[in-house]
MIKOLTI-805648 format. One record per residue (C-alpha): residue number from 1; z, y, x; residue in three letters. Coordinates in steps of 0.02 Angstrom, whole numbers, plus 50000, padded with zeros to 5 digits. Layout:
residues N
[NUM; [Z; Y; X]; 'ALA'];
...
//
This chain:
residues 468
[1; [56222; 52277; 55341]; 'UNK'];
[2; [56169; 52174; 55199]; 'UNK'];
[3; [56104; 52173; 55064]; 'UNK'];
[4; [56246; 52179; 54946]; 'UNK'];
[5; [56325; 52302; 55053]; 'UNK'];
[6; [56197; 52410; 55051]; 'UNK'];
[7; [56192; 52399; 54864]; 'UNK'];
[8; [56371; 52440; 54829]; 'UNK'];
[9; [56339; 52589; 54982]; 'UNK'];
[10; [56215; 52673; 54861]; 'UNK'];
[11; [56299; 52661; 54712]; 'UNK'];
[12; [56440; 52747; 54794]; 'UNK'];
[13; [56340; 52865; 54865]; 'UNK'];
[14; [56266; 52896; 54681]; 'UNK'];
[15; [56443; 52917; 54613]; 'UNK'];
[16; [56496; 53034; 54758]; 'UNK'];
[17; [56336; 53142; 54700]; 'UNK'];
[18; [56397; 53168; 54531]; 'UNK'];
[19; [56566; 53196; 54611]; 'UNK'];
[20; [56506; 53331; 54702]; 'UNK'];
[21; [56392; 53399; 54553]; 'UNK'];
[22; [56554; 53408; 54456]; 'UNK'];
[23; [56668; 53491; 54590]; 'UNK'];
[24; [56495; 53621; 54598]; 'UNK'];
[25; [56531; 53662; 54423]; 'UNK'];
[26; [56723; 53664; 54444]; 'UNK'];
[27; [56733; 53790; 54561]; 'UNK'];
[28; [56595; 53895; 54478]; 'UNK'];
[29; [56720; 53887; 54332]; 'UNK'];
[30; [56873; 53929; 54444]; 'UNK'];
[31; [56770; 54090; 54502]; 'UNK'];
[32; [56711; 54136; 54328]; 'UNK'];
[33; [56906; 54125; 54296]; 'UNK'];
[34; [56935; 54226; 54440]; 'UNK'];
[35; [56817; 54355; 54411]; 'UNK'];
[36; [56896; 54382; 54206]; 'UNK'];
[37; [57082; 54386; 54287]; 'UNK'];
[38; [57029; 54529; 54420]; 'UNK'];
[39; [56951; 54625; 54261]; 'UNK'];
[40; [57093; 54582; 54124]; 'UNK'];
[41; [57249; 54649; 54266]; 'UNK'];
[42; [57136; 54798; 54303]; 'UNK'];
[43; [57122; 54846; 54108]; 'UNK'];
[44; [57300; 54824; 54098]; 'UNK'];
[45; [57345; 54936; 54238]; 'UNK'];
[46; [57218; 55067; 54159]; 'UNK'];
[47; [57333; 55052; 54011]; 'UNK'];
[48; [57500; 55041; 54094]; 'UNK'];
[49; [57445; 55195; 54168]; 'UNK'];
[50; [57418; 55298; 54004]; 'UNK'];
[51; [57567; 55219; 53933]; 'UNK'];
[52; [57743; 55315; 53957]; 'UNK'];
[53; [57888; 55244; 54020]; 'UNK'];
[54; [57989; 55243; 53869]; 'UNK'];
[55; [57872; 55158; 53755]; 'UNK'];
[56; [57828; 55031; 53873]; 'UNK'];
[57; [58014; 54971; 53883]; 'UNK'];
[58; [58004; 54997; 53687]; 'UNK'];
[59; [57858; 54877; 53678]; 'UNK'];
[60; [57942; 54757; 53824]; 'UNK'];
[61; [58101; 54734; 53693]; 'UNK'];
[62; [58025; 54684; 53556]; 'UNK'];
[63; [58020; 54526; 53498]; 'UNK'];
[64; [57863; 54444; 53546]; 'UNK'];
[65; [57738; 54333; 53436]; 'UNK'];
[66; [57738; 54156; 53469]; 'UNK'];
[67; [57585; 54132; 53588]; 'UNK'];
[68; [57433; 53997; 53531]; 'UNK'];
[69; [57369; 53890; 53670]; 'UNK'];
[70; [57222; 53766; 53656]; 'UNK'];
[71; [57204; 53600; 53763]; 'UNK'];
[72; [57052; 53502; 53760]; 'UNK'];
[73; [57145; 53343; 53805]; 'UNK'];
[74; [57319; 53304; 53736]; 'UNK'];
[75; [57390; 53132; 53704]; 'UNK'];
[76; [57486; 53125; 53558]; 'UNK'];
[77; [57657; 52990; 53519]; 'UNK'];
[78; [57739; 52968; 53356]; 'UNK'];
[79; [57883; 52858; 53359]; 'UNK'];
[80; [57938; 52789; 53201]; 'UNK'];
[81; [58131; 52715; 53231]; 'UNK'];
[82; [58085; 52587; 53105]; 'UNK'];
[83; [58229; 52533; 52985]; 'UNK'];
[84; [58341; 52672; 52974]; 'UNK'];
[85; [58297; 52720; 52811]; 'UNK'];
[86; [58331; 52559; 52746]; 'UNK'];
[87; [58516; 52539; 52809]; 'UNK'];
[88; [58635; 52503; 52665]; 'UNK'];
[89; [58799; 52578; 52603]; 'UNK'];
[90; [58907; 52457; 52676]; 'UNK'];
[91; [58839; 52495; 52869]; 'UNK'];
[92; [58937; 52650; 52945]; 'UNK'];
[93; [58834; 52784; 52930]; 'UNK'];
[94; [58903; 52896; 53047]; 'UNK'];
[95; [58905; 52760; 53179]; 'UNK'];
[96; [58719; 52730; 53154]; 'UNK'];
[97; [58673; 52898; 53172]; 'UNK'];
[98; [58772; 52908; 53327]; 'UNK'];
[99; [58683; 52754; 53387]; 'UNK'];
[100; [58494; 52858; 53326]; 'UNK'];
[101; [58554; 53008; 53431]; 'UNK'];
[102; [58563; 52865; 53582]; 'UNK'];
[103; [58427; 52816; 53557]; 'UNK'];
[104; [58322; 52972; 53531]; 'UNK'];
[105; [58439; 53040; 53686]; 'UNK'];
[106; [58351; 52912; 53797]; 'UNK'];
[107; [58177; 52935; 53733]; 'UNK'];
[108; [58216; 53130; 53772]; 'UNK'];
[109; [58238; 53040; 53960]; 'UNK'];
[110; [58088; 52938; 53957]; 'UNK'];
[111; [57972; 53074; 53904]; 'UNK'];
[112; [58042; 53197; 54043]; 'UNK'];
[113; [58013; 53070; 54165]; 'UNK'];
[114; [57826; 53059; 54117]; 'UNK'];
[115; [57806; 53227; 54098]; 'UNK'];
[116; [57772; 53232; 53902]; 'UNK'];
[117; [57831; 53372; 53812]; 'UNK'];
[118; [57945; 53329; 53655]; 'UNK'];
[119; [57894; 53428; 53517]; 'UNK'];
[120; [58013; 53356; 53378]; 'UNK'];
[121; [58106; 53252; 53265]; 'UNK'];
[122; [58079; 53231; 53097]; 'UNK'];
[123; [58216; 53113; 53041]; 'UNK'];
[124; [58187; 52929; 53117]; 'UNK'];
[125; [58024; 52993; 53169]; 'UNK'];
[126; [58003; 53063; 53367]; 'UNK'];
[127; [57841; 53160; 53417]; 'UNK'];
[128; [57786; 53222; 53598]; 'UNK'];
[129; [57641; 53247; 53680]; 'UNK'];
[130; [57553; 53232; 53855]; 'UNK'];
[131; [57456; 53356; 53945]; 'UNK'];
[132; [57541; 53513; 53874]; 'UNK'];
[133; [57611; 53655; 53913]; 'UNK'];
[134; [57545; 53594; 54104]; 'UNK'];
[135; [57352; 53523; 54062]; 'UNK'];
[136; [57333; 53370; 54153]; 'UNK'];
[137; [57197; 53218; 54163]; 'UNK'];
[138; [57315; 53082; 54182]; 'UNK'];
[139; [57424; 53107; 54004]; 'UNK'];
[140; [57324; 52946; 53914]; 'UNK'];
[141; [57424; 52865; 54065]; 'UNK'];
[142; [57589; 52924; 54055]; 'UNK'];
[143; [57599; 52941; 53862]; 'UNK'];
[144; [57560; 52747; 53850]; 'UNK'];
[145; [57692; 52702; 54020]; 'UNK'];
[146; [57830; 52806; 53908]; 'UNK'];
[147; [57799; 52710; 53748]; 'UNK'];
[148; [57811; 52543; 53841]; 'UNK'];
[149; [57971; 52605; 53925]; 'UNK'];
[150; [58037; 52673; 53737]; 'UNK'];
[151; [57981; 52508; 53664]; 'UNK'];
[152; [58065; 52392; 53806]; 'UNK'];
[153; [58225; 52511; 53780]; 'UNK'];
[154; [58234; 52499; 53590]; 'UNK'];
[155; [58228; 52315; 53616]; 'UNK'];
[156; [58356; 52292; 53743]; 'UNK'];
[157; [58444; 52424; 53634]; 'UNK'];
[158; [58468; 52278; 53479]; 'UNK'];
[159; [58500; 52114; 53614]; 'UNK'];
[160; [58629; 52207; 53728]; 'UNK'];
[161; [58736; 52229; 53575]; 'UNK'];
[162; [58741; 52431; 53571]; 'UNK'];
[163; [58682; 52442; 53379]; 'UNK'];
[164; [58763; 52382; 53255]; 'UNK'];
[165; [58623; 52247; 53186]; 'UNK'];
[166; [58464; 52239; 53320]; 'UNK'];
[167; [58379; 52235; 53150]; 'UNK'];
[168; [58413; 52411; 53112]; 'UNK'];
[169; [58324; 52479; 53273]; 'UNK'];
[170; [58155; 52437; 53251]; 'UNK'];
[171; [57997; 52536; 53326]; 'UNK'];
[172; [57825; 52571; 53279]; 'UNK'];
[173; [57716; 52680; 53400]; 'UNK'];
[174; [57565; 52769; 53357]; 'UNK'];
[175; [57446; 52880; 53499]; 'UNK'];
[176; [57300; 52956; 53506]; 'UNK'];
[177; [57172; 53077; 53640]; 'UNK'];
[178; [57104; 53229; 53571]; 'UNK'];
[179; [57107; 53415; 53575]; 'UNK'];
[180; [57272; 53504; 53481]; 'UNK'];
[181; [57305; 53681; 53466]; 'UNK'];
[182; [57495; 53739; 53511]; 'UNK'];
[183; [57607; 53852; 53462]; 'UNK'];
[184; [57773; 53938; 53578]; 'UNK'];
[185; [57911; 53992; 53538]; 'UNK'];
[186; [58085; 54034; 53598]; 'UNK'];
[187; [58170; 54139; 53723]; 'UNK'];
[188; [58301; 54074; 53812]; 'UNK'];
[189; [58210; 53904; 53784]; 'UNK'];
[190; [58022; 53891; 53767]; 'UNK'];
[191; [57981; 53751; 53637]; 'UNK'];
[192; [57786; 53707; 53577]; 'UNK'];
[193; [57732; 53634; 53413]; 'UNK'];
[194; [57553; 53559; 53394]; 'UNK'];
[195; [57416; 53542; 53248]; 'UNK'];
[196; [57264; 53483; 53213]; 'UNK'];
[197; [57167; 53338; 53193]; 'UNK'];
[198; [57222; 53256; 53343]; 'UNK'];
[199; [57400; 53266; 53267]; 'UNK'];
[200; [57360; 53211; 53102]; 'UNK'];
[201; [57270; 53044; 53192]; 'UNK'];
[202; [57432; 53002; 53271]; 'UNK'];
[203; [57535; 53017; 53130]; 'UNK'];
[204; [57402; 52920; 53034]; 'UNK'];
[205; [57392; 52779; 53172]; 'UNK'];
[206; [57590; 52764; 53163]; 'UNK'];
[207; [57611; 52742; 52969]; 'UNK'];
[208; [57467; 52577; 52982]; 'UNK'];
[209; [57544; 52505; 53154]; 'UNK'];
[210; [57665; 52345; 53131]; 'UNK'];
[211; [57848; 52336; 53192]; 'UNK'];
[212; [57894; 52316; 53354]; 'UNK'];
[213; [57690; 52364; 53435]; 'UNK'];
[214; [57614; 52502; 53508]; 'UNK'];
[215; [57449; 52572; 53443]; 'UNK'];
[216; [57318; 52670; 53525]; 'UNK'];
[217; [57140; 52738; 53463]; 'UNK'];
[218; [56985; 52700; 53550]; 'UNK'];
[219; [56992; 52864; 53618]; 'UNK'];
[220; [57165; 52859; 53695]; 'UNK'];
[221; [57113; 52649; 53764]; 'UNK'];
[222; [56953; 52716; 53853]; 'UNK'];
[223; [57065; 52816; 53960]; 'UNK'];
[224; [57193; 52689; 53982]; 'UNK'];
[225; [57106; 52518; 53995]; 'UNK'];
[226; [57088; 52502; 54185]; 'UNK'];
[227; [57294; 52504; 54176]; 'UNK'];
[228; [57339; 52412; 54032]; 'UNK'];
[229; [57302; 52230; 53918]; 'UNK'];
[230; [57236; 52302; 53762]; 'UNK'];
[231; [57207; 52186; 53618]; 'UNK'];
[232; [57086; 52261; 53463]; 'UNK'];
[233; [57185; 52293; 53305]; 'UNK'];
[234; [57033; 52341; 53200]; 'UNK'];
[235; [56977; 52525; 53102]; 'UNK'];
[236; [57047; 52654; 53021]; 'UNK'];
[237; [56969; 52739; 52905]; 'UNK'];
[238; [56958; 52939; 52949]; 'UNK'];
[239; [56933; 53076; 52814]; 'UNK'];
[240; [56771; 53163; 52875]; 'UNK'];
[241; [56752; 53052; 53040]; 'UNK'];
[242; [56718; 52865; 52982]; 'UNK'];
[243; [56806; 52719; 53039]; 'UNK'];
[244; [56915; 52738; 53190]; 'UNK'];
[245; [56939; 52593; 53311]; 'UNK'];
[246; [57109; 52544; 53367]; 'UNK'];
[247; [57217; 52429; 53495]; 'UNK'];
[248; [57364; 52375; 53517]; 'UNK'];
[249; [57438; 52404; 53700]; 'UNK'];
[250; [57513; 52223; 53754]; 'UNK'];
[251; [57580; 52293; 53940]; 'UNK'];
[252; [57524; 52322; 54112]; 'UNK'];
[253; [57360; 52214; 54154]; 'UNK'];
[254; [57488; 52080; 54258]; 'UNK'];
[255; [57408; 52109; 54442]; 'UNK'];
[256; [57471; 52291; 54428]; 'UNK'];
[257; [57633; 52262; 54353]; 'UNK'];
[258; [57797; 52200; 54498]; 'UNK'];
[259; [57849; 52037; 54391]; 'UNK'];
[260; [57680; 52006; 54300]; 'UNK'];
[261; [57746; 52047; 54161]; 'UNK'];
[262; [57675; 52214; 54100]; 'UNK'];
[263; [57821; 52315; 54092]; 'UNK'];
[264; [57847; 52398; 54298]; 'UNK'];
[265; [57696; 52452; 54382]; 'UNK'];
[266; [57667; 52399; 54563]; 'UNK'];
[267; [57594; 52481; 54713]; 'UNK'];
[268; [57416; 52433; 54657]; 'UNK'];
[269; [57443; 52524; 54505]; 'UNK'];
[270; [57520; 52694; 54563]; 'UNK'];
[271; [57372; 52690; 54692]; 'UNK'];
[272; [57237; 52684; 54558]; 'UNK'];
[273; [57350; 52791; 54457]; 'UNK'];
[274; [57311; 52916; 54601]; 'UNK'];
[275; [57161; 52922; 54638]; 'UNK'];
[276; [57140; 52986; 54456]; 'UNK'];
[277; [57300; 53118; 54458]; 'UNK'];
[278; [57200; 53169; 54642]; 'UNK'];
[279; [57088; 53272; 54503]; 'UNK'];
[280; [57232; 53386; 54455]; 'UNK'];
[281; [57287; 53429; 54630]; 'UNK'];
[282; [57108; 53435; 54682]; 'UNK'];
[283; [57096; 53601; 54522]; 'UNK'];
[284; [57266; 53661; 54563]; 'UNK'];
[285; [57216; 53671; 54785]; 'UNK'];
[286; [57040; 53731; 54727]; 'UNK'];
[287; [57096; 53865; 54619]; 'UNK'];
[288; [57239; 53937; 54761]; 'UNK'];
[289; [57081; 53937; 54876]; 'UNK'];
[290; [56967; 54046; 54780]; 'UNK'];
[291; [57119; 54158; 54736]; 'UNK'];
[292; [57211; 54174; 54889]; 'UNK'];
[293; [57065; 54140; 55040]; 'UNK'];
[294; [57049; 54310; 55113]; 'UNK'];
[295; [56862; 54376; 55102]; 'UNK'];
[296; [56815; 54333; 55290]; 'UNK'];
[297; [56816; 54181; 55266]; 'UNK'];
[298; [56646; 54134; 55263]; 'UNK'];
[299; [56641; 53954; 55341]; 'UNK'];
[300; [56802; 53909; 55301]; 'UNK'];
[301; [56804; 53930; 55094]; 'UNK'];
[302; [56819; 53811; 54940]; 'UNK'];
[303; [56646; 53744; 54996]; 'UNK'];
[304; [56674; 53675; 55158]; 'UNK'];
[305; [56845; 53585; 55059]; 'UNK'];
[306; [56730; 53524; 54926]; 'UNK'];
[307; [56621; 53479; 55080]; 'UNK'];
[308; [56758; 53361; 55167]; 'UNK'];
[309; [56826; 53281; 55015]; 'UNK'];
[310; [56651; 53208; 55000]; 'UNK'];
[311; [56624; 53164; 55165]; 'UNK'];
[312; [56786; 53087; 55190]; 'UNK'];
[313; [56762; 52976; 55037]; 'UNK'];
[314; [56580; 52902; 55093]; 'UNK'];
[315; [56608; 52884; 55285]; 'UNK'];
[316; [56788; 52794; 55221]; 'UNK'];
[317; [56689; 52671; 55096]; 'UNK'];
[318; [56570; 52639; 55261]; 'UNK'];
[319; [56709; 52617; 55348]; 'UNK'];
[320; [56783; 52463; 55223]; 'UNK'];
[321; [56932; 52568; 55238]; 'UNK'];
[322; [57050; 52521; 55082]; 'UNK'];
[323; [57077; 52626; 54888]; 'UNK'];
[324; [57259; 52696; 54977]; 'UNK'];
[325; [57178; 52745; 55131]; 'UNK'];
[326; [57029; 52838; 55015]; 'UNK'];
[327; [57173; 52917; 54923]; 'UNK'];
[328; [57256; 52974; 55098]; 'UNK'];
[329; [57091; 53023; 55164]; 'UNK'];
[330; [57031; 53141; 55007]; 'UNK'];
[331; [57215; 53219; 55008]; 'UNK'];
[332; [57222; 53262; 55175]; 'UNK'];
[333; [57019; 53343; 55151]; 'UNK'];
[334; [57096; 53443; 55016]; 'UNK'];
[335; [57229; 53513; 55109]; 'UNK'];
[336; [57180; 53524; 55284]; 'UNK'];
[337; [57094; 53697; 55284]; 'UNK'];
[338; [57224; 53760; 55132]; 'UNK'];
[339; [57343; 53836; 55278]; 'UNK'];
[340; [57222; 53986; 55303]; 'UNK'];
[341; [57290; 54047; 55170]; 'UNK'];
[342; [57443; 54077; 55272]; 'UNK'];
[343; [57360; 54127; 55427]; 'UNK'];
[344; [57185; 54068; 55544]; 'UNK'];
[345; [57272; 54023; 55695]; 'UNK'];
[346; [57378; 53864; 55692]; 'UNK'];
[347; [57311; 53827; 55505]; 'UNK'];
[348; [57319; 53646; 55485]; 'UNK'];
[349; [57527; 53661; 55529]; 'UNK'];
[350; [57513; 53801; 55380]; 'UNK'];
[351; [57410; 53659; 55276]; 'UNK'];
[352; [57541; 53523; 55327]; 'UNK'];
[353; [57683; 53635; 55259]; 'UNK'];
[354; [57609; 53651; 55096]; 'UNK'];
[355; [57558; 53461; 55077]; 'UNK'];
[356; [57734; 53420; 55116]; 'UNK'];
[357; [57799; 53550; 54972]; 'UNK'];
[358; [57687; 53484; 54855]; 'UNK'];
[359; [57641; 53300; 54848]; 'UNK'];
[360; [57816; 53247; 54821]; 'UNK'];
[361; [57802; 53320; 54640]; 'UNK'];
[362; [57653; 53196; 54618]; 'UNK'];
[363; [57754; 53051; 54692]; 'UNK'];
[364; [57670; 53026; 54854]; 'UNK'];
[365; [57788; 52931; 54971]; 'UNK'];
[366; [57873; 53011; 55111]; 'UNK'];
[367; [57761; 52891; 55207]; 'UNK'];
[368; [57622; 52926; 55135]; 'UNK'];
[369; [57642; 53123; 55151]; 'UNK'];
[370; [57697; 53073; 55359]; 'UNK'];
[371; [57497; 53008; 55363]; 'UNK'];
[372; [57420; 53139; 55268]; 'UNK'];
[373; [57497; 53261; 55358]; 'UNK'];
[374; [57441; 53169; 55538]; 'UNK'];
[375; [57281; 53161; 55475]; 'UNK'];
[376; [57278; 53348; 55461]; 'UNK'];
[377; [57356; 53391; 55645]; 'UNK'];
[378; [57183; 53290; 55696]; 'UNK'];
[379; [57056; 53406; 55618]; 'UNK'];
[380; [57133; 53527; 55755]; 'UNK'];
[381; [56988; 53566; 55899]; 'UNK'];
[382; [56941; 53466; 55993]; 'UNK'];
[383; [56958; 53320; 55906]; 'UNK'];
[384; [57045; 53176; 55971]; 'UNK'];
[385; [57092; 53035; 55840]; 'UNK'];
[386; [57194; 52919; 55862]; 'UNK'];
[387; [57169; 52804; 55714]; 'UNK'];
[388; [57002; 52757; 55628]; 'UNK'];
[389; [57071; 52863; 55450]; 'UNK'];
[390; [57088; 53023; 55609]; 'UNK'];
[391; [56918; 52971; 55663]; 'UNK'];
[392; [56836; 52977; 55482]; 'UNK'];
[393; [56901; 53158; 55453]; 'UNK'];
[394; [56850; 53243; 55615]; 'UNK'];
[395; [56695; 53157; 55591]; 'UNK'];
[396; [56683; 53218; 55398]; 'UNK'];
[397; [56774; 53406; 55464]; 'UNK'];
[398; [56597; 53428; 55559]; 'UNK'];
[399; [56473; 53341; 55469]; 'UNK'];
[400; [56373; 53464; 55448]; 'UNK'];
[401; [56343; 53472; 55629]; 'UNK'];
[402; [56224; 53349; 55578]; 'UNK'];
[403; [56135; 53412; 55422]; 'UNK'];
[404; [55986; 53492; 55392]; 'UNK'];
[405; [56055; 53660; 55331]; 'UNK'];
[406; [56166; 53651; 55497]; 'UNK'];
[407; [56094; 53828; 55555]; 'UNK'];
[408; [56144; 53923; 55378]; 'UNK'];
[409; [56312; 53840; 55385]; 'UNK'];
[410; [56344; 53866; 55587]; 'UNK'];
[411; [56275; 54046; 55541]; 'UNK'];
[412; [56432; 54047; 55427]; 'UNK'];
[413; [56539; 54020; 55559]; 'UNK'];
[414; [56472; 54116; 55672]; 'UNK'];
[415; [56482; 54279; 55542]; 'UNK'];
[416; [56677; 54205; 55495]; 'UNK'];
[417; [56726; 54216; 55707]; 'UNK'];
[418; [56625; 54381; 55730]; 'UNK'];
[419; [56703; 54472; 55568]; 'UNK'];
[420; [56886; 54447; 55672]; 'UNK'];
[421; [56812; 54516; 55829]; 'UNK'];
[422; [56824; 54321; 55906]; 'UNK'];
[423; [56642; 54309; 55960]; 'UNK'];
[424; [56486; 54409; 56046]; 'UNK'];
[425; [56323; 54415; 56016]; 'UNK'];
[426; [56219; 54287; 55905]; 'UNK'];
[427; [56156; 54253; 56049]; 'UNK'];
[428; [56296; 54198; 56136]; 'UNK'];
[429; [56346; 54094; 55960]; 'UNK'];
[430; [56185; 53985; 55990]; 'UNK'];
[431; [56235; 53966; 56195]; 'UNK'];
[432; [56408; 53907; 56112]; 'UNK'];
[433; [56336; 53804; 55996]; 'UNK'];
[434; [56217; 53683; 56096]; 'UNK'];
[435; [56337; 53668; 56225]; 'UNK'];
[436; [56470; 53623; 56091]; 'UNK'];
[437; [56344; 53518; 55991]; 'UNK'];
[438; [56280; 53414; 56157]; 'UNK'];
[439; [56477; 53361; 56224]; 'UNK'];
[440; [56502; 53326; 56036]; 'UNK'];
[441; [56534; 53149; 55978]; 'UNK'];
[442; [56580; 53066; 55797]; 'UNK'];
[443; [56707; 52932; 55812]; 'UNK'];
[444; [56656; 52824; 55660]; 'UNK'];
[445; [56495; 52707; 55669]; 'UNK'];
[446; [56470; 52762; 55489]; 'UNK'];
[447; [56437; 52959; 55551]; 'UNK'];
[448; [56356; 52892; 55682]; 'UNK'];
[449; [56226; 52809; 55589]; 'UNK'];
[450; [56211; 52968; 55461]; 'UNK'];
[451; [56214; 53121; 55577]; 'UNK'];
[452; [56173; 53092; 55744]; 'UNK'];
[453; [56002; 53083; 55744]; 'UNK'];
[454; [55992; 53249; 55638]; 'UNK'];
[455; [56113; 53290; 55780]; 'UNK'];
[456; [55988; 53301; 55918]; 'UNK'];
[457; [55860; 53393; 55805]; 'UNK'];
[458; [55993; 53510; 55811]; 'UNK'];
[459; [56001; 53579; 55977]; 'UNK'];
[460; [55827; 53571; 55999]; 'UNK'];
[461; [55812; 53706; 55854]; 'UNK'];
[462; [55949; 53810; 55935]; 'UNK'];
[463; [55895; 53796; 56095]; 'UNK'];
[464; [55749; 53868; 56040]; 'UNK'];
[465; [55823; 54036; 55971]; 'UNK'];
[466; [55917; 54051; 56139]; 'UNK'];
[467; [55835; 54219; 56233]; 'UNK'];
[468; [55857; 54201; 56407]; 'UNK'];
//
């Protein structure tokens, strides 16, 4: 290996640390969360209990108060249909504001497609926002895809003919990253409106951008500027806060976009794209292990998950693997242990099931899902890969054969198996275990090269515990 191999190994390797730091803290979080729901649903059965039947359905009836939500990280678009206001009395004005409802029909569209929640419209003016009521880490993203789509259809909007005067349908597009505080409402129809700061920036961002461009603060283009050609506008000034950098989004970066031209993504793109979004399902799988996992399960948990994720991700980077296949691989370490939830035996079909169910919503491929899903089947025991992305996660499934905290972690197991009645003595475990660990063998050099010496430390120690 060289030397700038070895390099770009260990800053990996650094970055999978802090990775794994992170997930630490995650599902310390997820349990903490855990932990308050198990407390709050056994309050409220205390008081369901002392409360009679017929004020309960009294209290059910009535009206409820709109419920206030905080998210840490919205993105927030204000649209401003520029030029409406300006339309003289010899235009049609019923005719124009059949063309605005158009228009603001098809932004309704765009928005639902990203996943961006409209919140209202004022007017001429539109204003959604990403990463409410569902929080998630890839809104910057989406928020700035669906104003490039709404700015592209406003345009082709005036060209194709459809308005009255192009001139009339002008737009001006102001976003910015921050924390908001919501508000729902509703019944038959849940609706949300959002304040704060983060709100106010927008709407402040809109008012100073120019016709016809899309402007984003330096908070919303830090999350955004791996995707997207971002030219720098200049500041605005922010009461209490200073000067505010801005950009102005010019499209897609051209090697992600189909034509080059900054307006469809390509394959590259969604890829990268991702590998980010892979944070979301990696919280939502987490927090459905620690919640549904029955208590037995002492090897298998939200650890050993955590566990391959990791591994999969460094053995795959040794491997020169490329950023799909490290997408494929961390998707199918998330879900390959997910189907004891469902039951022990025949677990990775259970896992397989529920990958299939759920990627599609976060527009994995059918291919891709095929992959994932055959990646899975080859975690079952014993191994036998048939591909090198097979080989990398039976290899990263037991890595820990190979560690130095092996005997904690096969102690684990060996606790897990003996709990369901599927094992004898400790004893007998270790016997198990060295004759297991000696016909053992990882596929991947990149294991190889990581674990195996540990490996044969291994069975020496067991060996040693082995009464005769």
């Amino acid at each position: 290996m060289n030397n700038s191999k070895e390099k770009e190994l260990v800053k990996r390797i650094a970055k999978l640390a802090k990775q794994n730091q992170d997930l630490e803290e995650l599902l310390k979080k997820l349990q903490r969360k855990n932990e308050k729901l198990i407390r709050e649903n056994e309050k409220a059965k205390a008081i369901l209990e002392r409360v009679s039947p017929d004020k309960l359905d009294k209290e059910l009836s009535a009206e409820q108060k709109p419920r206030s939500l905080k998210f840490e990280m919205a993105t927030v678009l204000f649209a401003d249909i520029h030029g409406f206001s300006k339309i003289s009395d010899k235009v049609d004005s019923e005719a124009l504001m059949d063309e605005l409802d158009e228009i603001i029909y098809a932004f309704n569209s765009i928005v639902k497609k990203y996943n961006i929640e409209k919140i209202k419209t004022i007017g001429d003016t539109y204003m959604s926002a990403g990463g409410i009521p569902v929080k998630n880490i890839t809104n910057p993203v989406d928020v700035v895809m669906a104003a490039l789509e709404m700015q592209s259809f406003v345009k082709a909007f005036g060209k194709n003919g459809k308005g009255k005067s192009g001139k009339f349908w002008e737009l001006k597009l102001g976003i910015h990253t921050g924390p908001v505080t919501a508000q729902s409402g509703g019944k038959k129809k849940v609706t949300y409106d959002i304040k704060g700061d983060t709100v106010n920036t927008a709407s402040r961002i809109k008012s100073v951008v120019e016709v016809g461009e899309i402007l984003i603060s330096v908070m919303t283009y830090e999350l955004v500027k791996e995707f997207f050609v971002c030219e720098y506008y200049g500041k605005l000034p922010v009461k209490y806060k200073g000067d505010l950098e801005m950009y102005i989004v010019k499209g897609i970066i051209p090697e992600l976009s189909v034509d080059g031209k900054g307006l469809l993504p390509n394959k590259t793109f969604n890829i990268r794209f991702g590998l980010i979004q892979f944070t979301d399902i990696q919280e939502i799988i987490l927090d459905k292990l620690e919640k549904e996992l029955p208590k037995y399960l002492y090897y298998h948990n939200v650890k050993h998950t955590v566990d391959v994720v990791t591994e999969v991700e460094l053995i795959g980077w040794g491997e020169g693997i490329t950023d799909e296949e490290i997408l494929l691989m961390k998707t199918a370490g998330l879900f390959h242990d997910v189907g004891h939830v469902v039951q022990y035996t025949d677990h990775e079909y259970h896992g397989t099931l529920i990958a299939r169910e759920m990627l599609p919503k976060y527009n994995y491929t059918r291919e891709q899902i095929d992959r994932i899903c055959n990646i899975i089947m080859a975690t079952k025991l014993p191994p036998q890969p048939k591909d090198t992305l097979q080989s990398i996660i039976c290899d990263a499934d037991l890595d820990y054969l190979g560690r130095s905290d092996f005997i904690p972690v096969s102690n684990t197991l060996y606790k897990e198996l003996k709990e369901q009645n599927m094992i004898g003595t400790l004893n007998d475990w270790n016997k198990i275990q060295v004759k297991f660990i000696t016909g053992h063998q990882y596929f991947t050099e990149t294991a190889r090269n990581l674990r195996e010496v540990n490996k044969q430390k291994q069975i020496e120690r067991i060996s040693s515990l082995i009464e005769d």
